[in-house]
C-alpha positions in Angstrom: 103.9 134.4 156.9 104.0 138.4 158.3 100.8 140.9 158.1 98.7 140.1 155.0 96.9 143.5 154.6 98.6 146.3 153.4 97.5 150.1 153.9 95.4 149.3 150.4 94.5 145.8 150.5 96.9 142.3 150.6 98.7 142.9 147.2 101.9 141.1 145.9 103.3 139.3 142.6 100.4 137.6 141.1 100.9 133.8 141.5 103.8 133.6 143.5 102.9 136.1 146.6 99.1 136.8 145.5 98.3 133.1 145.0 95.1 131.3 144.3 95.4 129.5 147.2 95.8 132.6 149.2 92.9 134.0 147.3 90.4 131.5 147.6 91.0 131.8 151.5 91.4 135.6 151.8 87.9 135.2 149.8 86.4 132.6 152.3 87.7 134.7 155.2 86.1 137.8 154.0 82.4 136.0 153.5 83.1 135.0 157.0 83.5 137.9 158.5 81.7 140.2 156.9 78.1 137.9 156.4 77.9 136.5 159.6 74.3 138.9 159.6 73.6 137.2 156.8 71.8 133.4 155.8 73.4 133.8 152.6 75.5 137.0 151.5 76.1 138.5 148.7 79.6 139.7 147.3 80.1 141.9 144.0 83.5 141.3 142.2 85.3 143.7 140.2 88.8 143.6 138.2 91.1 145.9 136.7 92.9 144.3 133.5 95.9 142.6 134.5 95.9 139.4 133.1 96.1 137.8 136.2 92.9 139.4 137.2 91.0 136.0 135.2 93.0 133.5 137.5 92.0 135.8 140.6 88.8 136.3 140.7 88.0 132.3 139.9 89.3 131.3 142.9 88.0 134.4 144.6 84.7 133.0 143.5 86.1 129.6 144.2 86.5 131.2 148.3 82.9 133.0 148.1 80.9 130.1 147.0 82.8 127.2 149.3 81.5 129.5 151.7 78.1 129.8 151.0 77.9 133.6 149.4 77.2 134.2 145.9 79.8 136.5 143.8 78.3 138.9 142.0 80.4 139.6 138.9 80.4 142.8 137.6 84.2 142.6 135.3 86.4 145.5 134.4 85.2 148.3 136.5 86.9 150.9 138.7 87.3 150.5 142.5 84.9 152.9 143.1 82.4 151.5 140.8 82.2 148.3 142.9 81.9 150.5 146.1 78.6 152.5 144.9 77.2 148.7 143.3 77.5 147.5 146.5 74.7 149.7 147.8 72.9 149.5 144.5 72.7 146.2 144.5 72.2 145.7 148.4 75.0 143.6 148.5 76.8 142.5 152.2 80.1 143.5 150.6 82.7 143.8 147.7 86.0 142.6 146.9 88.2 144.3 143.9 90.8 142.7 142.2 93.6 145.2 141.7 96.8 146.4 142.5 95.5 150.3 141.4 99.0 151.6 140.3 101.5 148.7 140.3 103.3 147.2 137.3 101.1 144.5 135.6 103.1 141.6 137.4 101.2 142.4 140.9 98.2 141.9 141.7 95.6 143.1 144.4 93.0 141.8 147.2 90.7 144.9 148.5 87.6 144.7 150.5 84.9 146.8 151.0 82.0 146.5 153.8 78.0 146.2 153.2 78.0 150.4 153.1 80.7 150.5 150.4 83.7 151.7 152.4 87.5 150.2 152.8 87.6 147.8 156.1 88.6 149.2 159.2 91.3 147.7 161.0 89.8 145.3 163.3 87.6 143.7 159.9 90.6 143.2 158.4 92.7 141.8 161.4 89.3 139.7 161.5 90.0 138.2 158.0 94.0 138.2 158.6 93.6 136.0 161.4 91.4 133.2 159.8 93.7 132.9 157.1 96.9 132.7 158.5 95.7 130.4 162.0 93.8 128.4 158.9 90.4 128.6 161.5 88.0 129.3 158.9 85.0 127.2 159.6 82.6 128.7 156.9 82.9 125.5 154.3 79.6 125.0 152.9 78.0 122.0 151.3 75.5 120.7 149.2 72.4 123.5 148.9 74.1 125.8 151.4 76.7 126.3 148.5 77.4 130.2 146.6 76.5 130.9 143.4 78.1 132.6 141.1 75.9 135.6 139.5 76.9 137.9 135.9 75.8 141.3 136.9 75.9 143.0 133.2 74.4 145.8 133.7 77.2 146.9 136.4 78.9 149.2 134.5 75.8 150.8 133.1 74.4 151.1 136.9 77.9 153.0 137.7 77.4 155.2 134.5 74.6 156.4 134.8 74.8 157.5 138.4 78.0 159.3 137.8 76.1 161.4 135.6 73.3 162.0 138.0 76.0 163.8 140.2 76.5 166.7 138.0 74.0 168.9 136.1 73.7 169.8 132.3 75.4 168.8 129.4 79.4 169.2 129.3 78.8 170.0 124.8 81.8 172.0 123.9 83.9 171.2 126.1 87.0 168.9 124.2 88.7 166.4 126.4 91.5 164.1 126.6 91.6 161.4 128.4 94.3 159.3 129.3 93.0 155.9 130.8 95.8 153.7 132.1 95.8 150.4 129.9 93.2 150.1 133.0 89.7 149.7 134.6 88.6 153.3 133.4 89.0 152.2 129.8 85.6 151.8 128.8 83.8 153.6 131.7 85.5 157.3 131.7 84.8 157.5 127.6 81.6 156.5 127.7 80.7 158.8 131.0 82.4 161.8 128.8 80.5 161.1 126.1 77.4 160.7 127.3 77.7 164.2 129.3 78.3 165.6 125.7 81.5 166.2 126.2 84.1 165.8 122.9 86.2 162.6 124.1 89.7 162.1 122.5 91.7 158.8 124.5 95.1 157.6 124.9 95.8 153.9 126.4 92.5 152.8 126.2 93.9 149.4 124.6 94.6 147.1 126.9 96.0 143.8 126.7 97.2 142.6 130.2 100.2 143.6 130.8 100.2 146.9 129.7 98.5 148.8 132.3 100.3 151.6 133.8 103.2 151.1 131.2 104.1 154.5 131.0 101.0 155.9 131.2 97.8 157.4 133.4 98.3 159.5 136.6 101.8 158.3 137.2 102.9 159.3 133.8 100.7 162.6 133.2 103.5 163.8 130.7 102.3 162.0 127.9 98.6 163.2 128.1 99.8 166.8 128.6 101.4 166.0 124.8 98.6 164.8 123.8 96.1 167.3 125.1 98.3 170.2 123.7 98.7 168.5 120.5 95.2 167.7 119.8 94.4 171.6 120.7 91.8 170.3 123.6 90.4 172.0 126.8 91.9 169.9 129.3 92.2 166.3 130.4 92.3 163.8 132.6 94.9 160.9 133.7 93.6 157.9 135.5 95.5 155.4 137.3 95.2 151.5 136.6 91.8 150.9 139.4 90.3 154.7 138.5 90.5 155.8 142.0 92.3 158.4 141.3 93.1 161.0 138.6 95.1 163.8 137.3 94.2 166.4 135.4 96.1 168.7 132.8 95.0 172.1 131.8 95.2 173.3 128.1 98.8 174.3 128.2 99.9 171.1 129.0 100.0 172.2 132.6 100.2 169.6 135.3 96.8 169.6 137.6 97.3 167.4 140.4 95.0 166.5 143.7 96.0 170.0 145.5 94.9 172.3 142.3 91.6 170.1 142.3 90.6 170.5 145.6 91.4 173.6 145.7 89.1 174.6 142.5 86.1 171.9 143.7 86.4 173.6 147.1 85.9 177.1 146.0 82.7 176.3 143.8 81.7 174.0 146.7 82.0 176.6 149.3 80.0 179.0 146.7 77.1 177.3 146.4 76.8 176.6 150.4 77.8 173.0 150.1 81.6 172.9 151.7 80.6 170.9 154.8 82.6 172.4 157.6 84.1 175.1 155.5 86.9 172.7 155.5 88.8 170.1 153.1 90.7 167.1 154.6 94.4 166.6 153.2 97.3 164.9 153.7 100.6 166.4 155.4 102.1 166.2 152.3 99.3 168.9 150.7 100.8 171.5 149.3 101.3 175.0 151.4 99.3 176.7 148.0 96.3 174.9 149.2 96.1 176.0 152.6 96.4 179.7 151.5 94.1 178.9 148.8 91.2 177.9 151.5 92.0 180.5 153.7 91.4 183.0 150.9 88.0 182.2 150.8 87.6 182.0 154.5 88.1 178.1 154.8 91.0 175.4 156.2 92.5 172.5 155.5 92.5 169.9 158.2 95.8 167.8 158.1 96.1 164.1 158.0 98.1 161.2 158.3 99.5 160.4 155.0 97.0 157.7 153.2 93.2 158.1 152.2 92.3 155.4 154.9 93.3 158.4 156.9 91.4 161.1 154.9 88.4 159.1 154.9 88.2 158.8 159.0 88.8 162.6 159.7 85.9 163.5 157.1 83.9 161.0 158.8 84.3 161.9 162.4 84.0 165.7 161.5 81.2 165.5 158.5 83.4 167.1 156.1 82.4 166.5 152.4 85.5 166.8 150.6 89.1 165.2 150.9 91.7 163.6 149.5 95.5 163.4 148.7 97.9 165.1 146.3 98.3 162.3 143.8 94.8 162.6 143.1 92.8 160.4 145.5 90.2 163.0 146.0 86.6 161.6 148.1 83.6 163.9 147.7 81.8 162.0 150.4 78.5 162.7 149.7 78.7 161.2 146.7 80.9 158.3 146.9 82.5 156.7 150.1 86.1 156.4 148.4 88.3 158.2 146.2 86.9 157.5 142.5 88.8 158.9 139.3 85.9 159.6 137.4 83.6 161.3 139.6 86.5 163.8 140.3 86.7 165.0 136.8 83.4 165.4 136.1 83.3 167.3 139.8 86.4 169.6 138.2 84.6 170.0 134.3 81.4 171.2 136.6 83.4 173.3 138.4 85.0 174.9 134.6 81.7 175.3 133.5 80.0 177.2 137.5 82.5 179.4 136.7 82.5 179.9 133.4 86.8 179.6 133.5 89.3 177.4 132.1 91.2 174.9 134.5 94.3 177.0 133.9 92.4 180.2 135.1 91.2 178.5 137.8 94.0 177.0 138.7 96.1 180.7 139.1 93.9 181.5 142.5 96.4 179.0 144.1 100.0 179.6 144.2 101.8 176.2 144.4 105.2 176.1 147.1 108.5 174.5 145.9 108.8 171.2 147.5 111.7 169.2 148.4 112.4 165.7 149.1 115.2 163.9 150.3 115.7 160.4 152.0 118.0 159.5 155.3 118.9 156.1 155.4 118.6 154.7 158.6 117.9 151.1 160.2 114.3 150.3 161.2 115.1 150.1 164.5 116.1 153.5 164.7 113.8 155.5 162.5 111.8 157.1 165.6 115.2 158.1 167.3 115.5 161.4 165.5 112.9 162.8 167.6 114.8 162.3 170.6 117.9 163.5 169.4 118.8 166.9 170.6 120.8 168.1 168.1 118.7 167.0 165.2 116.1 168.5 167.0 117.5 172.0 167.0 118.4 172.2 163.3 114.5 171.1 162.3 113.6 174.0 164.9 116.4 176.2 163.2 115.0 175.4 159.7 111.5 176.2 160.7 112.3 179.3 161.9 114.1 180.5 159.2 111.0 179.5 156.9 108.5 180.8 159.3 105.4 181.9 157.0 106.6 181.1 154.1 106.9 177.5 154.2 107.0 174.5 156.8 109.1 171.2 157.6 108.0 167.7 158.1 109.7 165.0 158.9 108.4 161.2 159.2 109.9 157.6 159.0 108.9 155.6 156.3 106.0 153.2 157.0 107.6 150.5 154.8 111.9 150.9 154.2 114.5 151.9 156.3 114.5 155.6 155.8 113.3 159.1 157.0 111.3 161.3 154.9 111.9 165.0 154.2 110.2 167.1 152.8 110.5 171.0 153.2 107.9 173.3 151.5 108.8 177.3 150.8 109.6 179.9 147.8 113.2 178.7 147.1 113.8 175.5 145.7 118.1 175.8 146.2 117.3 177.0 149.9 115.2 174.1 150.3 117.4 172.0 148.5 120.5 172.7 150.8 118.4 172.4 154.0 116.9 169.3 153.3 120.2 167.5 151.8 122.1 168.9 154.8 119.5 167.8 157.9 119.7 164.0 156.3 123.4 163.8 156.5 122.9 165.2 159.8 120.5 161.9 160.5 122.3 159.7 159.0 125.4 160.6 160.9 123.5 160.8 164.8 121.4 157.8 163.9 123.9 155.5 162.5 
């Protein structure tokens, strides 16, 4: 059996990769690791609603328990929702079953430490290695056995500190909200609602295997239908965990993690609260959003592609605000991963500081044309381009012929055989024939 953890988690078809068996030990590893400070830990459990999620989380319990920590069951909740209980409830840890995105056939394993954050590396090589060298000593018996405990109120805990994180009443405002088939399904309308906002859903029925059918931040096309249909303000597309969103202005328009950080990033760095005068994104951020910060006399620090990545640069440099295009955003001081929900009700308080609509707001930042195109290559040779000479010179060519008024990157894929491009500017044919042209050239040196 390879590496276990995945940038996300351990994830895989439910019941044939993501087994019980493999659960109940990832489960038992995790209470291992992760309460050896404590006589006996504590873990809260959340799901998303994949039907597997049932089978899961029993023998996750099943795991917790043989080792001596009681599971705290909190049900259908977001990701982030288990994060931020795990400091309400002073628990020693979390453990989410999801696989956030993914069809309903997969299923998902994600941790998260005493403080509410994803495991760093060594924690999870930690867990990795009891499972797979089958060392785990942490069988309990008799009184030393876990319990499992219902946590009802869970959801209700999550709820009402969401709303403690923005100010006033949202009356007036009329929103659609598109929530996956997925965990968001009866936390994001009631949140809404509650703010006294007017709350209109879409896939908020699910049934197991519908989640992400078509639908939430994947699929933002049919809540743009929706929201210009119904005549509403804007609204919001979650995916099937609720760590992320995407947003859609009146129009119909598109909104996506870029345009969001842009707009939270200008009210932030208004009102004196834009730690670092600085937002944290991905290389794949969008050109617009680096002229949009610098038009307000901030930057955008680049990361590695993933919000494991995000997260540790905001971290080491105490920024407060992060977060990818697909709409992973983390306002740190308020939650210590990406969560779906607090990001819209971060982007309706931003619409009502300002007193705009999204699509207003959205205008202060002018998105680039970007292109994407795939070289096949073997895995063995996916670094090789960077030694290559003559591949070398047509990236430097292509720079230069895009020099401030676009940019080039280049990166092997972290999981197939290919090399990424992606070239940002103002013309999308220019782009095109670039991009098409440097992967032949790859494909050909490389092969």
């Amino acid at each position: 059996m390879g590496r276990l953890f995945g940038t996300d988690g351990v994830r895989g078809i439910a019941n044939e990769e993501l087994t019980c068996d493999l659960a109940f030990k990832l489960a038992g590893a995790g209470a291992e690791v992760l309460g050896r400070e404590t006589g006996r830990p504590r873990f809260v459990v959340g799901t998303d609603t994949r039907l597997s999620s049932d089978m899961l989380e029993s023998a996750t319990v099943a795991g917790l328990c043989s080792a001596g920590s009681d599971a705290v069951l909190v049900g259908v909740v977001p990701t982030p929702a288990v994060a931020y209980l795990i400091r309400r409830l002073d628990a020693d840890g979390g453990i989410v079953i999801s696989a956030s995105h993914n069809p309903a056939q997969y299923n998902g394993i994600k941790f998260f430490d005493r403080y509410g954050y994803k495991l760093e590396d060594n924690l999870e090589e930690a867990i990795e290695r009891i499972v797979l060298d089958g060392t785990n000593s942490a069988a309990r018996t008799g009184r030393d056995l876990g319990r499992r405990i219902y946590e009802a109120e869970g959801i209700r805990y999550y709820a009402e500190y969401l709303k403690s994180t923005v100010s006033g009443s949202f009356e007036g405002i009329k929103v659609g909200v598109d929530c996956a088939n997925g965990a968001a399904f009866k936390a994001a309308p009631m949140v809404l609602q509650e703010l006294g906002a007017e709350v209109k859903t879409i896939n908020d029925r699910p049934d197991g295997l519908n989640i992400n059918v078509d639908c939430g931040s994947t699929h933002p096309d049919g809540l743009a239908s929706f929201v210009k249909k119904k005549g509403l303000d804007l609204g919001f597309a979650f995916d099937g965990d609720a760590d992320r969103v995407i947003a859609v202005d009146g129009s119909g328009e598109i909104v996506d993690g870029d345009y969001i950080m842009a707009v939270c990033g200008r009210r932030l760095k208004e009102q004196g609260r834009l730690a670092g005068n600085a937002v944290a994104a991905t290389v794949m951020s969008n050109l617009g959003l680096h002229r949009a910060m610098e038009q307000i006399g901030c930057r955008v620090e680049e990361t590695r592609v993933g919000d494991r990545y995000v997260l540790q640069r905001m971290m080491e440099k105490g920024y407060g605000l992060g977060g990818e295009q697909s709409g992973h955003i983390i306002f740190l001081e308020l939650n210590t991963t990406g969560d779906g929900l607090l990001t819209a009700l971060q982007l309706l308080e931003s619409i009502r500081f300002f007193d705009r609509s999204l699509a207003d707001l959205c205008s202060t930042m002018q998105k680039y044309p970007q292109v994407l195109v795939n070289a096949r290559v073997e895995n063995s040779k996916k670094e090789a381009y960077r030694e290559d000479k003559v591949i070398a010179a047509e990236i430097e060519r292509i720079k230069s012929e895009l020099e401030g008024n676009g940019r080039v990157l280049i990166r092997p894929s972290g999981t197939e055989p290919l090399v990424r491009i992606m070239l940002e500017g103002q013309d999308t044919g220019q782009l095109r024939q670039y991009a098409e042209n440097l992967a032949k050239l790859i494909e050909s040196r490389l092969a």
